[in-house]
C-alpha positions as CSV (number, residue, x, y, z in Angstrom):
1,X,-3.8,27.9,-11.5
2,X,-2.5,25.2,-13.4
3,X,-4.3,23.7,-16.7
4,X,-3.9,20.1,-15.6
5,X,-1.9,18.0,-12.8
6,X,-0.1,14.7,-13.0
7,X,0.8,13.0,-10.2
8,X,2.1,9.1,-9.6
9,X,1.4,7.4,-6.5
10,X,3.5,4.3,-5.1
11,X,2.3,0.6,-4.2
12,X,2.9,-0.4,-0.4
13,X,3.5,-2.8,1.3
14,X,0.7,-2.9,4.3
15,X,1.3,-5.3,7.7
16,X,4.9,-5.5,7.4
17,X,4.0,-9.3,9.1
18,X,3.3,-8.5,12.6
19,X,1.7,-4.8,12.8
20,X,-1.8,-5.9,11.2
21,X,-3.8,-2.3,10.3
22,X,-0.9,-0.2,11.7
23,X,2.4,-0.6,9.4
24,X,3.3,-0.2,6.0
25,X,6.0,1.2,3.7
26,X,6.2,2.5,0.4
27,X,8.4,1.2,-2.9
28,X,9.6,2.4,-5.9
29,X,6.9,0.1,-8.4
30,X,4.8,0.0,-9.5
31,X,2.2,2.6,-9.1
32,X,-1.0,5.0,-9.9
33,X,-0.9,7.6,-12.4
34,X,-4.0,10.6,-11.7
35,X,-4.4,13.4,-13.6
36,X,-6.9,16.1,-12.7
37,X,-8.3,19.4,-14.0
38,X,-11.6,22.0,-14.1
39,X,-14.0,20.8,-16.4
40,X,-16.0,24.1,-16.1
41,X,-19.1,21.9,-14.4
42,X,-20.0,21.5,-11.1
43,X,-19.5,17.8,-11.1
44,X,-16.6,15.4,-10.5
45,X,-16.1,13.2,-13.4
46,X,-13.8,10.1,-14.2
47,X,-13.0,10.9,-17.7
48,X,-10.9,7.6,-18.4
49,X,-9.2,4.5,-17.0
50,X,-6.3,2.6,-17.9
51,X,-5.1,-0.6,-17.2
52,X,-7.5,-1.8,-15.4
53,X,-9.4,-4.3,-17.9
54,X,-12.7,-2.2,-17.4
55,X,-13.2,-3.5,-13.6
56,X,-13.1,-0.3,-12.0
57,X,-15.9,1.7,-12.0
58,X,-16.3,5.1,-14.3
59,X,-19.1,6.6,-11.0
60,X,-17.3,9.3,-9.1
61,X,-18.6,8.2,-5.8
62,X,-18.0,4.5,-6.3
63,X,-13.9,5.0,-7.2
64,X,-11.2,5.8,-5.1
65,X,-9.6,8.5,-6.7
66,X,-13.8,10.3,-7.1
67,X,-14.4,10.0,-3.9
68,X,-11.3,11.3,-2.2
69,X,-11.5,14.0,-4.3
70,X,-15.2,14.7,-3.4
71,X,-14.1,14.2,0.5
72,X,-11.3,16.9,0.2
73,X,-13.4,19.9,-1.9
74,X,-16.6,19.0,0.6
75,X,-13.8,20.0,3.1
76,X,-12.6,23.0,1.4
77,X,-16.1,24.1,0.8
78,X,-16.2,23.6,-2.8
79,X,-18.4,21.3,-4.0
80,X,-19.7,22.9,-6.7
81,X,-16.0,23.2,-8.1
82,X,-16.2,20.8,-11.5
83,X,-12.7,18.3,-11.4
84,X,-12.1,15.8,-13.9
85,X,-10.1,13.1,-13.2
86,X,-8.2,10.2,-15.2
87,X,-6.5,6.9,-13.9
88,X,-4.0,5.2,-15.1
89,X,-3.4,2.3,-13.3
90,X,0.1,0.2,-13.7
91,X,-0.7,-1.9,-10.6
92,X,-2.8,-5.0,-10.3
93,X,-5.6,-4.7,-8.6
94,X,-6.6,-6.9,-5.8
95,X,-2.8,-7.3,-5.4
96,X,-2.2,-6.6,-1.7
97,X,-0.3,-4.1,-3.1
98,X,-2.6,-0.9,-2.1
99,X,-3.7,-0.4,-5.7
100,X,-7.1,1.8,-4.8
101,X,-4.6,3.7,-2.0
102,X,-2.6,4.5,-4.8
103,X,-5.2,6.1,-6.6
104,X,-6.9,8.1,-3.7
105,X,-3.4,9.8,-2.7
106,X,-2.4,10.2,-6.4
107,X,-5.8,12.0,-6.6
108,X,-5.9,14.4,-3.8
109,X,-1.8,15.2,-4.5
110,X,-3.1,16.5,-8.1
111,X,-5.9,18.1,-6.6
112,X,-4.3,20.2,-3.8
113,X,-1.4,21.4,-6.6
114,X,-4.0,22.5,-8.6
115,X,-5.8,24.4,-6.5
116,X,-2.3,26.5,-5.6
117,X,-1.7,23.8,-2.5
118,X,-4.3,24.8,0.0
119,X,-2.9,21.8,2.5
120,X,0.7,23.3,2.8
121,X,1.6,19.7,4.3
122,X,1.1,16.4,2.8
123,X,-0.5,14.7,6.2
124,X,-3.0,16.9,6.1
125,X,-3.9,15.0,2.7
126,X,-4.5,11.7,4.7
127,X,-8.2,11.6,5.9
128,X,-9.5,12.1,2.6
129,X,-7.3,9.4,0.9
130,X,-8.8,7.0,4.4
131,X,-12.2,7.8,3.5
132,X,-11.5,6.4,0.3
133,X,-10.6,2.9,0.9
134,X,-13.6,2.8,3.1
135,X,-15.3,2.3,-0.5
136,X,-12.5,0.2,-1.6
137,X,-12.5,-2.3,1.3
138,X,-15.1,-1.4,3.6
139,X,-12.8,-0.4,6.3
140,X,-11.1,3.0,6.3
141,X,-7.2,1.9,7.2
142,X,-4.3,3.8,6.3
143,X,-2.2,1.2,6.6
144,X,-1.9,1.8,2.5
145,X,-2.6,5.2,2.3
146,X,-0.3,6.9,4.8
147,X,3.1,5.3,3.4
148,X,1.5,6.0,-0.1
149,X,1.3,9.4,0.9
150,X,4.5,10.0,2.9
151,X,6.7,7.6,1.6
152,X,9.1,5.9,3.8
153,X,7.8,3.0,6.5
154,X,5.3,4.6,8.7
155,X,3.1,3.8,11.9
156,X,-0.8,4.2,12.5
157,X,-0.6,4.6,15.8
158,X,-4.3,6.0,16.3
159,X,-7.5,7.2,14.3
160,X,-9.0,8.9,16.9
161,X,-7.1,10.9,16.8
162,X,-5.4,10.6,13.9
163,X,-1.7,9.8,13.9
164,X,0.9,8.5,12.2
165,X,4.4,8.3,12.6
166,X,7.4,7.8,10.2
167,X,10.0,5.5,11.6
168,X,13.6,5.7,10.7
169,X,14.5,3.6,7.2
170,X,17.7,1.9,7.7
171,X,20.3,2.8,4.8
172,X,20.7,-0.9,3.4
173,X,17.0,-2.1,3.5
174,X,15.8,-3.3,0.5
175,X,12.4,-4.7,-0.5
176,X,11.3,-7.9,-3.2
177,X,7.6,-8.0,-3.7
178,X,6.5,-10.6,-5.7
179,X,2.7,-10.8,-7.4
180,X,1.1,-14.2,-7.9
181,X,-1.2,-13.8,-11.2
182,X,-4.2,-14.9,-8.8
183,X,-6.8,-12.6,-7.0
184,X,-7.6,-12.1,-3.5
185,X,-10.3,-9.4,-2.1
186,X,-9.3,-7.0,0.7
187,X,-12.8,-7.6,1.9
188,X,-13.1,-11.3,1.1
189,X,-9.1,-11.3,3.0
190,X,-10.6,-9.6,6.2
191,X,-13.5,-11.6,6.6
192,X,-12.3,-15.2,6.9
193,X,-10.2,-13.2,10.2
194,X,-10.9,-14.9,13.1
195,X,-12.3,-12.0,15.9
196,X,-11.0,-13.4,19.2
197,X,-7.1,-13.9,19.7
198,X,-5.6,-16.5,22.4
199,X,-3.7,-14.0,24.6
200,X,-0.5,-15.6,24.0
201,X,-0.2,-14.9,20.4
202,X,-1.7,-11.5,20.9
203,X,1.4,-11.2,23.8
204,X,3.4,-12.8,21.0
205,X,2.5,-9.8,18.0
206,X,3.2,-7.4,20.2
207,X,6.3,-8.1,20.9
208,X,7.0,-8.4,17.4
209,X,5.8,-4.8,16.4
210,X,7.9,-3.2,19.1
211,X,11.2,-5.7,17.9
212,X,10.3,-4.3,14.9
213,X,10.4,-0.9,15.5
214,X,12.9,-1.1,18.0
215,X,14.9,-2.7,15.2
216,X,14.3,0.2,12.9
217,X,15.2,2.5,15.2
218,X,18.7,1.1,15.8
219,X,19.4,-0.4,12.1
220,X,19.5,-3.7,13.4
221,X,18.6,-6.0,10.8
222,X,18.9,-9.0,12.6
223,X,16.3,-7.9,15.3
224,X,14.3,-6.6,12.3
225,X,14.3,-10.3,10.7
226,X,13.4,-12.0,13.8
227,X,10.2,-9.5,14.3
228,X,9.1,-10.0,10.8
229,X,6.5,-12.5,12.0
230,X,2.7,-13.1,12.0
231,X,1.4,-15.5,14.6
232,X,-2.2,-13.9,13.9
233,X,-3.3,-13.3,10.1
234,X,-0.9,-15.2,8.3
235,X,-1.8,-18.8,9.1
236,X,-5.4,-18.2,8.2
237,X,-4.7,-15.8,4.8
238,X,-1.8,-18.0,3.3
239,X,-4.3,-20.4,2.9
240,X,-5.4,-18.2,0.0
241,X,-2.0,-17.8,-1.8
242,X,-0.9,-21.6,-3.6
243,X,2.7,-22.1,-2.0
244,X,2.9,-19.6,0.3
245,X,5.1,-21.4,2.6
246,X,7.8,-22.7,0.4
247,X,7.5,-19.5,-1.3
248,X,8.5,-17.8,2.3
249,X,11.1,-20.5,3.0
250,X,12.8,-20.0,-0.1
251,X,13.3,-16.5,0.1
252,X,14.5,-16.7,3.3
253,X,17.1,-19.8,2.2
254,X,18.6,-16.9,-0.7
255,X,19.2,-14.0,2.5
256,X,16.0,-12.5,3.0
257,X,16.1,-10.8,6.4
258,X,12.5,-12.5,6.7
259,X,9.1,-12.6,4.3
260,X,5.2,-12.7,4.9
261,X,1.8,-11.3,3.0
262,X,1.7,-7.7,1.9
263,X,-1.1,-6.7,3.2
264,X,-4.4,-9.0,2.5
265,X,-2.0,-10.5,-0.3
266,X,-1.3,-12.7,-2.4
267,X,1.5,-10.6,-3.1
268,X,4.3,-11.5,-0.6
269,X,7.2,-9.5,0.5
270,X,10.5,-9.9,1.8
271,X,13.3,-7.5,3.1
272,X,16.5,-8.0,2.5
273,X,20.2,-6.0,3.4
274,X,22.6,-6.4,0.4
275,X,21.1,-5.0,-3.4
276,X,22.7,-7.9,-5.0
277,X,20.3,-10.5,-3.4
278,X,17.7,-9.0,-4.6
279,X,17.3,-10.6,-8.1
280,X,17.7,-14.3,-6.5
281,X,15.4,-13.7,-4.0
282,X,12.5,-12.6,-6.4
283,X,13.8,-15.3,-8.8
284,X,13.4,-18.0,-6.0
285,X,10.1,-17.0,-5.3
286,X,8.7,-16.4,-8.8
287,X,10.2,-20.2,-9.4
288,X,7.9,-21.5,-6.6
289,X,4.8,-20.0,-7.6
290,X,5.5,-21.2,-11.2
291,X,5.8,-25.2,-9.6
292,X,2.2,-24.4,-8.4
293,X,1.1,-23.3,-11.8
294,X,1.3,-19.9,-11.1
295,X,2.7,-16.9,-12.9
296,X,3.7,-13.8,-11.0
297,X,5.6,-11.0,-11.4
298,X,8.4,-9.2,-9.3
299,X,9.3,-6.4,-8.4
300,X,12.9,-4.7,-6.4
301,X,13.0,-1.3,-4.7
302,X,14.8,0.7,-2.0
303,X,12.0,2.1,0.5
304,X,10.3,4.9,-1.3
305,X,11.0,7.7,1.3
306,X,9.6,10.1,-1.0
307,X,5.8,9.1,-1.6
308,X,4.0,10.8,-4.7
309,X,5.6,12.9,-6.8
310,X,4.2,15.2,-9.3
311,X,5.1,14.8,-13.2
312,X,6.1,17.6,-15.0
């Protein structure tokens, strides 16, 4: 058994525009440090937290990383078995970003490592990381979670049973994420949703997740750009995020394949094919947000296809 465990996380990108709740990919940064180990008690205990300005709560139960912890050893029948954990956070929270998903998967990677890797496969990690960000947000999505954990672009196709897919990752797709310095609530995000869709934007969605998909499958980035669209959520949540749509139109003007909210937002992402547009695109967008006296920060990364990884 090991001492301690180290493990970093990735953000993600949840939504991908049109799949709402059921798509979502993982980048390169920025991310979650967790470290766990026994503290020779029969309690779980957040020992520290960094970079997060003291917002996040020190409570076991009331933090991500605590409770998917608690989740997994309630599962393995050990809840008397004393973990301490510490968080080092080098996302922004309430980012769109996936900050407490980060967290939970970083958490429950350390954990099973240290307890000799009793889940011998990383999906079988997943419904304790969900139960998490049922604390975080109020609704237990793995639209955050499952790339988190799995890396690559991945599809909830069901919860009930649970299961998720990872779709192909064309070689030449590249991600710009850019933060606006301003906050928006997943829960705050979710409620101002409106419950009922026409049926002709719900006809319209769908036939952007399966272009999309479709689009993966067959590396065609020009399908893929076309079916990066939100008829749904992202008329009512850019509302929330000061020059969202000149923000969108100019990274589309410098190549971007196409650009929308990551998930709840205000972080927006685009995807784009060639590595050299990446810097003007986040450039572009960062100059936008600065016109509407607002700072951000930017970020540019393959698709993470490899998820968490342990630190030596």
């Amino acid at each position: 058994m090991k001492e301690s465990v180290k493990v970093f996380a990735p953000a993600t990108v949840a939504n991908l525009a049109c799949g709402f709740d059921v798509l979502g990919l993982a980048v390169d940064q920025p991310g979650d440090y967790v470290t766990v180990w026994k503290n020779g008690t029969k309690t779980i205990q957040i020992e520290k937290i960094t970079g997060d300005n003291g917002q996040l709560p020190l409570d076991a139960f009331k933090n991500t990383a605590g409770v998917a912890v608690s989740a997994m050893l309630a599962h393995l029948g050990q809840n008397d078995l004393g973990i301490s954990i510490e968080v080092n956070k080098e996302m922004p929270l309430g980012s769109g970003l996936g900050s407490s998903a980060a967290s939970s998967v970083a958490a429950v990677v350390a954990l099973n490592e240290l307890l000799g890797n009793p889940f011998a496969h990383k999906i079988d990690l997943l419904p304790f990381a969900i139960e998490a960000e049922r604390v975080a947000c109020g609704a237990a999505h793995a639209d955050n979670v499952a790339p988190a954990l799995l890396g690559g672009i991945v599809l909830v196709k069901s919860y009930n049973p649970l299961l998720v897919v990872n779709l192909p990752v064309p070689s030449d797709l590249f991600v710009a994420v850019v933060h606006p310095h301003v906050e928006v609530k997943t829960s705050d995000a979710r409620q101002i949703l409106k419950k009922d869709i026409p049926i002709h934007k719900a006809v319209h969605q769908w036939g952007n997740v399966a272009g999309l998909v479709a689009g993966l499958y067959r590396s065609d980035y020009q399908l893929i750009g076309a079916s990066l669209e939100d008829v749904v959520f992202e008329p009512v949540r850019k509302l929330l995020i000061p020059g969202f749509d000149e923000v969108k139109q100019e990274a589309i003007a410098k190549g971007a394949l196409g650009c929308s909210i990551s998930g709840s937002g205000p972080s927006v992402f685009a995807l784009f094919r060639q590595v050299n547009q990446g810097q003007g695109i986040v450039d572009a967008m960062k100059k936008v947000f600065a016109k509407f006296g607002v700072a951000s920060k930017g970020y540019i990364s393959k698709v993470n296809e490899e998820g968490p990884r342990i630190i030596k």
